[in-house]
Every structure is written in structure tokens, then in C-alpha cells.
N, C-alpha and C positions, 0 to 999 in steps of 0.2 A: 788614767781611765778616761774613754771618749766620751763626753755630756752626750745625751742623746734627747731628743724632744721630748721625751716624756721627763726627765729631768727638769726642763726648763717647766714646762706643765706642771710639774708638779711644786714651782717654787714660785711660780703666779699668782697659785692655786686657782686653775683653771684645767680646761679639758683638751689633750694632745691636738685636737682639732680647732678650737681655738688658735692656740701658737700658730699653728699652718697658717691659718684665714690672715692671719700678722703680719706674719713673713711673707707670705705671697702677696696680700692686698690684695686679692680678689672677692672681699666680701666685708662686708660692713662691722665692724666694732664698736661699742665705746669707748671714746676718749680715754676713759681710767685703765680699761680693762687692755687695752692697745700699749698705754706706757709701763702697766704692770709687767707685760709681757716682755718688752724690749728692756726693761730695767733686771728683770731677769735672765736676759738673753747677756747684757754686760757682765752680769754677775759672776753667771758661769760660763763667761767666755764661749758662747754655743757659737759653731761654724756650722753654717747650714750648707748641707750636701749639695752644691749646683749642680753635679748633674743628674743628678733623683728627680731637681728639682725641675731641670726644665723639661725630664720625662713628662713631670704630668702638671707642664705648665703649656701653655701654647710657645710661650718666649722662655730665655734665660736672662741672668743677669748680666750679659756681653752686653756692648755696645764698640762697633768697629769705627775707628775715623781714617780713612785711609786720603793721604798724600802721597804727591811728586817725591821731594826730597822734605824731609825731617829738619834736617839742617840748614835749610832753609827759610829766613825769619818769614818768610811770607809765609810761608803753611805751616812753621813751629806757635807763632802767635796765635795764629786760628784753629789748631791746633789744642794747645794747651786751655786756650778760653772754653773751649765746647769740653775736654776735661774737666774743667772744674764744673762745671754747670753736672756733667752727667755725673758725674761723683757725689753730688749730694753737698749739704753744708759745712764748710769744716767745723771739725772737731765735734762734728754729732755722733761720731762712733755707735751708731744704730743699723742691727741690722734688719733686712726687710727693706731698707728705704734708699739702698744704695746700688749703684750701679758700676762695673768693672768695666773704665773705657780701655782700648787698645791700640795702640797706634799703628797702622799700618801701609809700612814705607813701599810703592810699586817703583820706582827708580822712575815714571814717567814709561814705564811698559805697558802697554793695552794687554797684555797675555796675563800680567802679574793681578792687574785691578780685576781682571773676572776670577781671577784664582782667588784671590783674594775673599771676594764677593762668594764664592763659592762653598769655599770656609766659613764664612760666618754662617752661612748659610746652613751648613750640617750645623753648626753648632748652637740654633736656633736663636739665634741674634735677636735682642730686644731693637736695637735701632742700627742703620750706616747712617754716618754723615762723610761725604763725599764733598773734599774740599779743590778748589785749582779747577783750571779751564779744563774743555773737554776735548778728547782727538776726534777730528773731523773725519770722519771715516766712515762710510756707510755700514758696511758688513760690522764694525765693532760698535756703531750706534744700535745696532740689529740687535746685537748680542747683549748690551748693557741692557737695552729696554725691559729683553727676553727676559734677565737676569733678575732685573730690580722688579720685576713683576711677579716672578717667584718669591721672592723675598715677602714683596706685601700680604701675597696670597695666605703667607706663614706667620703672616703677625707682625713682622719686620715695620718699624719705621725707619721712612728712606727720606734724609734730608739732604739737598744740594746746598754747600755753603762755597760760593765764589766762582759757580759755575752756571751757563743758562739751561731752562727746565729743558728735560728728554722731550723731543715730538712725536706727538702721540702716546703720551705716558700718563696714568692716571696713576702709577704705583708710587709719585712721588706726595710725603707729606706737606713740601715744601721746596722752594728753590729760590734762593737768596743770589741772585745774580749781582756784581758790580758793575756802574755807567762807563766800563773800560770805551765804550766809543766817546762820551759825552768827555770825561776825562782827557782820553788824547785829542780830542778836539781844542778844547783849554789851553792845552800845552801849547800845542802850534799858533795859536791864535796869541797868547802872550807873546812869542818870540818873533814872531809879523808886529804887533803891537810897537815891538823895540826898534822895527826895522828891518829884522832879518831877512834875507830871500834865498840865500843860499844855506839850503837846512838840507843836512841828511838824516837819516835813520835807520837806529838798528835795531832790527824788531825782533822778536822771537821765532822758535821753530813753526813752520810755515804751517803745520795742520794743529795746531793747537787755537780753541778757538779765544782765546782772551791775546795773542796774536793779531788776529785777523781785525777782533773787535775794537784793540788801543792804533793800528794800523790805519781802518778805515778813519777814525776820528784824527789822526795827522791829515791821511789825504783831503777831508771832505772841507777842514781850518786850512788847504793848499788851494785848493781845486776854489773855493771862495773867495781868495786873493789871488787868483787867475793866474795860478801858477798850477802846474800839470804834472804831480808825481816828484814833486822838488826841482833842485836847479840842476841844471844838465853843463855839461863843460865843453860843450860844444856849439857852433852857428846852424853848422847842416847834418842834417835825421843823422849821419850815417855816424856823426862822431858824437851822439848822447848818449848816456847810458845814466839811468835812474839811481837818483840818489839814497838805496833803500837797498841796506843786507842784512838776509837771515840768520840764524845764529841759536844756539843754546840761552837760556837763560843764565848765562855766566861770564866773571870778570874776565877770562880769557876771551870768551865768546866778544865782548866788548870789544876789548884790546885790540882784533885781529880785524873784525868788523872795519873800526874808525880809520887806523891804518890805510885799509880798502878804500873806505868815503875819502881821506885826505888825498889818495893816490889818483882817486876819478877826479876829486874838484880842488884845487890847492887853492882854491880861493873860500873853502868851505867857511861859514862865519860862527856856524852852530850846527850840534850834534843833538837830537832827539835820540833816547836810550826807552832799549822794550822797558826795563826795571830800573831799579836801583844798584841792583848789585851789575849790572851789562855798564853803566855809569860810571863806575867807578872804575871799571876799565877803560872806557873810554875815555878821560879825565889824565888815566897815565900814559897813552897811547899817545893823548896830544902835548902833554910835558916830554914824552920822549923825544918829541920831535921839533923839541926845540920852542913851542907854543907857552902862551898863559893863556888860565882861564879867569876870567870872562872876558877879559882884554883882546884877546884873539879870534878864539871859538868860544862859544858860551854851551852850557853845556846843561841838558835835561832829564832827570828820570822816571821813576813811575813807581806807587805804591807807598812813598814814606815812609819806608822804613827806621827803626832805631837809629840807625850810624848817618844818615842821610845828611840830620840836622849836622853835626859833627866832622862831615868832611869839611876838608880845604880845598874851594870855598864851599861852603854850605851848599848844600843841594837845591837846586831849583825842582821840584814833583807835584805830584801827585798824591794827594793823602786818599790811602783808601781805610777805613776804622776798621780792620781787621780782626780786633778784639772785639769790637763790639760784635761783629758779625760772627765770628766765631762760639760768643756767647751764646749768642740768640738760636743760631743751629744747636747749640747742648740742650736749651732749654726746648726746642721744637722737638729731637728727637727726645725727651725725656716727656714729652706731652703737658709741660709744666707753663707751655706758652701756645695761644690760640695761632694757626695759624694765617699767613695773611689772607685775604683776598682773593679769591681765585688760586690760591696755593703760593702765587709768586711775589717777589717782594724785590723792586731795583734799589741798589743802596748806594747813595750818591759819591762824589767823588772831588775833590778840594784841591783847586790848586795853591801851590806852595813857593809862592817866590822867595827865593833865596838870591844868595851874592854870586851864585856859579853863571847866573845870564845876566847880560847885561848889553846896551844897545852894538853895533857894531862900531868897528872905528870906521873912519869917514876920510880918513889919509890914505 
């Protein structure tokens, strides 16, 4: 037989209106008369109707986290943190005070993240949090803005976690951007540090903007030791060709990359990688061809991933606290944390020396 509110109401001993004010939180309780009610809600196992509920609620109890790829530790970590956050405390098994996040995978497709977006949107979404760089693209900046500014109109909170704020957007709660320039800056500047001058790089896809933003922080650590877009393999204009290929964020995408850079400069000393996971293809690309790392080319990534510490040889990166940041997005979209300053919040970036760079040899 299905509990129904007045059920629970009536083992409160309170009024069906009451329960409501409970379970929705939109209206002020006492303490006693708040726990009496959710102690009866466990009791008799009541599942409250969502979508009754978000009839004649402004919001429901969704909340959408849409990513690139899932399986991807960079966006499964941030991910997962902003999950627990929106999910409530474990093991409070209360309802009323919980939130159903979703995860949802756009494969890196601009068509998929407004569908996406579009969806929650019917489905009157308590919160997005929108994780990973953004596509530089005018007409789909157009559309996102268009988009998330419906969403706010609806109650939606819109939080960017790893991505920089919309231009010209007020419908964001918040946008938690990472120092991906300040970051690849570091990188390069270490590996000059050691010596290096013959650095290539393999960056990510070309309109993606955390691409562009670890990209310009290589060149601005080049262009300051007066060197001009890396080392070139040639004396005269006509035979340089710049030491920087684009690529997916993937270990293949690595592989095929480095291969490229060894083929343009076989005097190459060090490999600059867009991630971690592009690194570790790169890493086998120069074992295939006969190389050690860091004895040979030394080799660098980005983000710090789990496995990073753990390759051979240990990664040289970039720590980005991905958890942390992923937390603080659950708890912004759940309204459970103020947010910062102006809306926007940079969150720094740590270099990680490890055994994979090391100076060059000098024979």
C-alpha cells in the first residue's frame, strides 16, 4: 500500500501542510516539529512525488553536472566531489534535504551540452554545474549565455567549475576558473630553469579555452627567455617550423603529437604535454624511439592527476585540487556556500617536480 502524506501527517501528529513546508523548505518550522516529521518520513519509508513536486515548486530536486568525458579523472574527480556535496550528508537518509545529482557525459560536443542544458531545463533543475574549458566559438557562446540565462530566469543555479565566467552573463551563481596560464607558465619556466631551449608542445584541441589559456602561459615562460614560440630546426625563415601540435586530450593524441615534435627537431631535449594523460603518451613515443626519460627528453604534464605520481618516472605537472574545486561547486550550487566576490573565484595551480625532467645532457 503506497504511504501517502497524510500518512506521514498523521504519525507526526501534525497537519498534511506541515509535512509539505518539510519537505519543500520553503517555510519556517521548529526544530522539533521539522525532526518529528523526517523521523516519520523514515518510518514509513514516504517517497515524495518529484514531479508533483516540482509542479508547484519553482525548482525540483535535480541538479545536472555535465562533462567532456566521465572517464576522464579530470572531470570524474570533479565530478564525483560536487556529487557528494549535492547529495547531502552521508548516511542522513532524510528526506526533504536531499538533492538527485546527474551526471552528464556531452562527449566534448557543443550540440550535446545545450541539449543537455535544455533538459534540465524542462525538468526544472535545482542547480548546473558546468565542469572543463569552454568552446571558443561565438554563435555557441551566444547560445550558452541565451541558455543559462533561461535557466536562472527559472530558479536554476548556474555554477562554472573549471571553466572562465560567460561575457556578459549575469545568470551565473559563480565561476571557479583554474590559473591554466599562470600554471603553464611555471612549467616552462622550470624546464628554462634546468637548461632547456629546445621544448616542444603538445597542446590540446585548438578552440577549447583551457587549451589556449596553459598554451599562452608556455609561450609568455618562451617569449621571456627570448625564445619565439620554441626552438625551430632550422638557420633560415624558410626551414622553421614551430614546435607546438594540437591534438585531443588523449594518450594517443600524445603518442602521435611527439613522434611529430622528434621528426621536426631530433635534437628535441623536452616535451611540454597539454594534460597528463597526452604525457603519458608522450613518454612512450620517446621510449619507442629508442630515448630515456629524463636522460634524454624530459618530459612534462598538467593537472596531477592520480597515476602521474606513479608513472616511470614520476611525472613532472601541474597540481590542479580538482577536488577541492569540485566540492565547492556542489556546495555553491546547493546554496550551502556564499559565493565569492564578484561571482568569480581563480584557483591556483602548483608545480610538481618530479624525476621525468631533469637538466639536459651537455655531450
Amino acid at each position: 500500500m503506497t504511504v501517502t502524506l497524510a500518512d506521514v501527517a498523521a504519525r507526526a501528529r501534525v497537519s498534511p501542510a506541515t509535512v509539505s513546508r518539510v519537505l519543500n523548505g520553503n517555510y519556517p518550522v521548529a526544530a522539533a516539529t521539522r525532526e518529528r516529521v523526517l523521523r516519520a518520513v523514515d518510518e514509513l519509508d514516504y517517497v515524495l512525488n518529484g514531479p508533483a513536486s516540482s509542479l508547484a515548486a519553482a525548482t525540483s530536486d535535480l541538479v545536472g553536472i555535465l562533462v567532456n568525458d566521465i572517464a576522464d579523472p579530470f572531470f570524474g574527480i570533479m565530478a564525483g566531489a560536487a556529487q557528494t556535496e549535492i547529495g547531502g550528508q552521508e548516511g542522513t537518509g532524510r528526506a526533504g534535504g536531499e538533492k538527485l545529482a546527474i551526471v552528464c557525459n556531452t562527449g566534448g560536443s557543443p550540440e550535446r551540452e545545450l541539449t543537455y542544458l535544455t533538459l534540465l531545463q524542462r525538468q526544472r533543475a535545482a542547480a548546473v554545474v558546468l565542469t572543463g574549458g569552454a568552446l571558443e566559438d561565438p554563435a555557441h557562446t551566444a547560445a550558452m549565455t541565451a541558455k543559462l540565462a533561461r535557466l536562472a530566469d527559472a530558479g536554476t543555479r548556474v555554477v562554472l567549475c573549471g571553466r572562465p565566467p560567460l561575457p556578459d552573463s549575469e545568470a551565473i551563481v559563480a565561476a571557479l576558473a583554474f590559473d591554466n596560464r599562470g600554471g603553464g607558465r611555471r612549467l616552462t619556466e622550470h624546464l628554462l630553469a634546468l637548461g632547456h631551449r629546445r621544448i616542444g608542445y603538445v597542446a590540446g584541441p585548438v578552440e577549447r579555452t583551457t587549451t589556449r589559456h596553459r598554451l599562452e602561459g608556455h609561450w609568455a615562460a618562451m617569449a621571456a627567455a627570448g625564445l619565439s614560440g620554441g626552438w625551430r630546426t632550422g638557420e633560415s625563415a624558410g626551414e622553421r617550423e614551430p614546435l607546438t601540435v594540437h591534438g585531443p586530450y588523449t594518450r594517443r593524441s600524445g603518442y602521435e603529437a611527439t613522434l611529430e615534435l622528434l621528426r621536426r627537431a631530433p635534437g628535441l631535449t623536452a616535451v611540454v604535454a597539454a594534460n597528463d594523460t597526452v604525457a603519458l603518451g608522450a613518454c612512450a613515443a620517446i621510449r619507442d624511439q629508442g630515448l630515456r626519460i629524463p636522460q634524454d627528453v624530459s618530459v612534462a604534464g598538467f593537472d596531477d592527476l592520480p597515476f602521474a605520481v606513479d608513472a616511470v618516472p614520476a611525472l613532472t605537472t601541474v597540481r590542479l585540487p580538482l577536488y577541492e574545486a569540485g566540492a565547492r561547486a556542489g556546495r555553491l550550487a546547493m546554496g550551502t556556500e556564499a559565493p565569492p566576490p564578484g561571482g568569480i573565484a581563480t584557483i591556483g595551480a602548483e608545480l610538481m617536480a618530479r624525476a621525468s625532467t631533469a637538466p639536459p645532457r651537455t655531450d
